[in-house]
N, C-alpha and C positions, 0 to 999 in steps of 0.2 A: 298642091292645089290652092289656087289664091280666094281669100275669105272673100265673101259679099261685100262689095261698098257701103261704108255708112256715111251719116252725113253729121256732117260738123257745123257747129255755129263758131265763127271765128269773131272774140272782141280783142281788137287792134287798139282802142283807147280807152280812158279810165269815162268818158261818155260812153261809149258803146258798152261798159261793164252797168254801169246805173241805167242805163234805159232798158239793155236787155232784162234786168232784173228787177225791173217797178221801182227803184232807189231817187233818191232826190238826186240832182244834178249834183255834180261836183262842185266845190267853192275853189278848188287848184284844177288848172286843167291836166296836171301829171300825177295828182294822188287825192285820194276820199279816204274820208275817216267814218264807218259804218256803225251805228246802235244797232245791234242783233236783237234788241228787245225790241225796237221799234220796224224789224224788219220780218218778225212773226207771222205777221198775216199774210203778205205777198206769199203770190202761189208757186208751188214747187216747181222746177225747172228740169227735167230729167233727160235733157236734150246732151249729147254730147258735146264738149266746148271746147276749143284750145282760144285759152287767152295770150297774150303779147304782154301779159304786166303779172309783178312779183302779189304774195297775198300774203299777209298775215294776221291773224285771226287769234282770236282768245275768247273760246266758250264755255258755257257749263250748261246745261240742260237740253241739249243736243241729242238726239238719238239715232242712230242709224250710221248707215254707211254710204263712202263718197269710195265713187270707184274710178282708180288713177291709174294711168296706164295697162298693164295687167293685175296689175295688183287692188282690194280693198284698203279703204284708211278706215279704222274702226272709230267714231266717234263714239262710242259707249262708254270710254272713260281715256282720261286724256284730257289738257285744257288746252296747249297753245298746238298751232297747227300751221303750215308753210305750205306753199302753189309757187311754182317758178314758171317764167315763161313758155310759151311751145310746150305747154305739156299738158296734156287733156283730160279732162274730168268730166262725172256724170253723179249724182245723188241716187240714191236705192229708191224704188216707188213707196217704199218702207219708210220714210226718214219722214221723223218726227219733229218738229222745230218749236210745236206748241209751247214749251217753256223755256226758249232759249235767252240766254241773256250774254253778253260780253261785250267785244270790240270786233271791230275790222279795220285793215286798212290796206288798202290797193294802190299800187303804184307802177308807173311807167317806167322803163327801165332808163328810157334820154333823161328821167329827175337826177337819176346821180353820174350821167355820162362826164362829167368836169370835173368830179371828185373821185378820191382813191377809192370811195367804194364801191364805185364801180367795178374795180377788180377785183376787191374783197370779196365781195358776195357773192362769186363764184366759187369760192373758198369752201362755202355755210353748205355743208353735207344735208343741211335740214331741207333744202330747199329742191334737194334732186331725187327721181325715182325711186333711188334707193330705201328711202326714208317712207315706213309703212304706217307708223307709230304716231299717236301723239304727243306732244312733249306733255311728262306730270311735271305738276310745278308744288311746291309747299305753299302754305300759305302767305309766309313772307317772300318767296318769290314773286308769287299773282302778283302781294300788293304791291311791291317794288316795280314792275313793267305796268298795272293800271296808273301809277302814277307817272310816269314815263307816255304812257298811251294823252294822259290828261293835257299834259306840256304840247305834243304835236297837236294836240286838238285845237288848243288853245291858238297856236301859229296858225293852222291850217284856216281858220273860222277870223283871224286877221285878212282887212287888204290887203294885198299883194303886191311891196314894194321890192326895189332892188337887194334886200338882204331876205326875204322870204326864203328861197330857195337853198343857200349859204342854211339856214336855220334848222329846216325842215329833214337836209340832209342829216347836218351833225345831230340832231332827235333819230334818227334812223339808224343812224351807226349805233350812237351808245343802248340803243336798245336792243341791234342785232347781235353787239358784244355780248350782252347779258344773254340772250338767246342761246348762243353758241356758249356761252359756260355752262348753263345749266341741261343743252343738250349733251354736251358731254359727261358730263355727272352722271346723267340718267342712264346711258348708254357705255359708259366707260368698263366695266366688266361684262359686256356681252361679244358674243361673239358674232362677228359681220357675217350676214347668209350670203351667199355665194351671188350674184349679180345676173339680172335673167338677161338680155341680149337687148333691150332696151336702155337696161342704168346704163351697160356696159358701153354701148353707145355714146352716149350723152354723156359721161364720163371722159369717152375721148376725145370727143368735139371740142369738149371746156380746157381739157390739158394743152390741146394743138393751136386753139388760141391763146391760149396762154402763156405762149414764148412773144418774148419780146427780141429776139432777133432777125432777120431776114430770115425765110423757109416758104416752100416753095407752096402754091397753091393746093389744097386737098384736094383729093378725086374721090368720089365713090367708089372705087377700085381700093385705094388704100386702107379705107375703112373695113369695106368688105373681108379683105386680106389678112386686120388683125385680126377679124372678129372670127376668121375662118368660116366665111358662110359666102354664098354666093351675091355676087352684086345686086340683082334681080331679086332675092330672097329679103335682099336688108330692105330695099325700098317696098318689096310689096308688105314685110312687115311691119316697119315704119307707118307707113301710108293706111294701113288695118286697121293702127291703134291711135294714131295721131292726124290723120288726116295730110299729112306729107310724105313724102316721098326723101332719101336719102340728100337727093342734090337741095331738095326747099331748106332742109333744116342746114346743110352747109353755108347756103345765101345766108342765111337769117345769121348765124353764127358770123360768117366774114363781114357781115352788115354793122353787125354791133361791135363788131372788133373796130372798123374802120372809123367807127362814131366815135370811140377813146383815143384811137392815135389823134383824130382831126381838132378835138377838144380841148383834148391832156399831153398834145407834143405840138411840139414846133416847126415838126415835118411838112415838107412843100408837098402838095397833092400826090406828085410825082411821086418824092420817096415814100409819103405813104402807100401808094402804089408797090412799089417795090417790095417792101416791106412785108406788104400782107403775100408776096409770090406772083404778084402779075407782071408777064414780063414787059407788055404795052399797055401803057397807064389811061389811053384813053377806053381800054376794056373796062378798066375800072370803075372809071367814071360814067361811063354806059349803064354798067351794072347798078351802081350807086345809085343810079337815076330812076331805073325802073323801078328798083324798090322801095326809095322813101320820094320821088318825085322830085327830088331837089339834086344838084349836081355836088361835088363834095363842097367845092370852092363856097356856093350858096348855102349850103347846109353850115360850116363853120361862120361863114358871116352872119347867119338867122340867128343861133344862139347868143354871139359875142354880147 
């Protein structure tokens, strides 16, 4: 029996993230750096949301719960906390924010499309469904990443010349390294819970882009097939909890795949066509277009 329609607020940019939420404008138009104490009084948001951009977050006097995907994320204790793309959230009518104090910071995923870590951070287990938890930190970890948080502020709250970007990234990295060592610590003697049909999902989407050889286009048929569930069952699931459907989050995945070869290789449109499994490149470019409005060819020359 397929669930009732909800409805979703989609924010696609790191504008649409601060206007939906009462926040000052951006000072980068691919990433904001948030005071959680100064963002106390704006009013609770309890609207369902898939954002298009990564979050990472460091609070303490937070109360309540953020509900993701099927699952709750328990802010009741826990400091640092991760959001990835295409993935949906909604706040408890519960949730207390009256003493909250830490960081944020929101970013676009095209910030690090020219850099390697853009493939890394596919890597960071923190940032996918699987991940219920908040990261505990000691208190010489906090300090060690608020000072890490201070440095990107510090660039971010700079003009924005031709090495901003080059900057903002490598602050990104060495902060997700430290992330990823200390979630590992915390989680290094537990045992993984078994994965609901959502991680399980999105899990495979990220591994299938993540060959870098020729292979051929995905279908919703092949997903369905590992996940042993019916075609129809994955998208009206999908589409329940997320507000997409099986084929949206494939575009969206072969989208951002396409953005890395055109940025980070030297592939003619063509073989990047190829590549990603089309066998006539001007599908591709068809495709490319509807989704981000630019054709590949215009898209790598806007960046350069």
């Amino acid at each position: 029996m397929k669930q009732a329609a909800q409805d979703f607020r989609v924010l696609s940019t790191v504008t649409d993230y601060t206007r939906f939420y009462g926040l000052p404008a951006p000072a980068h138009p691919l990433l904001t750096v948030i005071d959680l104490e100064e963002a106390r009084c704006l009013p609770r948001v309890t609207t369902l949301v898939v954002q298009h951009l990564y979050t990472i977050a460091l609070k303490r006097g937070l109360k309540g719960k953020l509900y993701y995907g099927r699952q709750s994320y328990d802010f009741s204790e826990g400091v640092l906390f991760f959001l990835g793309p295409d993935q949906v959230f909604a706040v408890d009518d519960t949730l207390d924010a009256s003493e909250i104090t830490g960081w944020m910071i929101v970013f676009h995923p095209d910030l690090l499309l020219k850099y390697p870590l853009a493939k890394k951070i596919a890597t960071y287990g923190f940032f996918s469904y699987q991940a219920n938890e908040a990261l505990h930190l000691s208190a010489k970890e906090e300090s060690l990443l608020a000072s890490m948080l201070h440095g990107i502020r510090a660039e971010y709250e700079q003009p924005i010349d031709a090495f901003s970007q080059d900057v903002l990234v490598s602050q990104l990295d060495v902060l997700l390294s430290y992330a990823n060592r200390f979630y590992h610590r915390q989680f290094l003697t537990r045992r993984t819970a078994e994965h609901d049909l959502l991680a399980r999902f999105e899990a495979l989407l990220i591994a299938y882009f993540s060959q870098d050889a020729e292979h051929p286009l995905p279908t919703v048929q092949h997903f369905a097939n590992t996940l042993h569930v019916s075609p129809a069952y994955l998208s009206d699931m999908l589409r329940s909890i997320t507000g997409q459907n099986t084929q949206q989050h494939i575009h969206n995945a072969l989208i951002n795949k396409a953005k890395q070869l055109l940025l980070g290789t030297s592939l003619t449109i063509n073989e990047t066509a190829y590549q990603l499994g089309f066998e006539y490149p001007q599908y591709f470019t068809r495709l490319f277009k509807s989704k981000t409005g630019l054709t590949p060819a215009a898209f790598r020359f806007s960046v350069q």
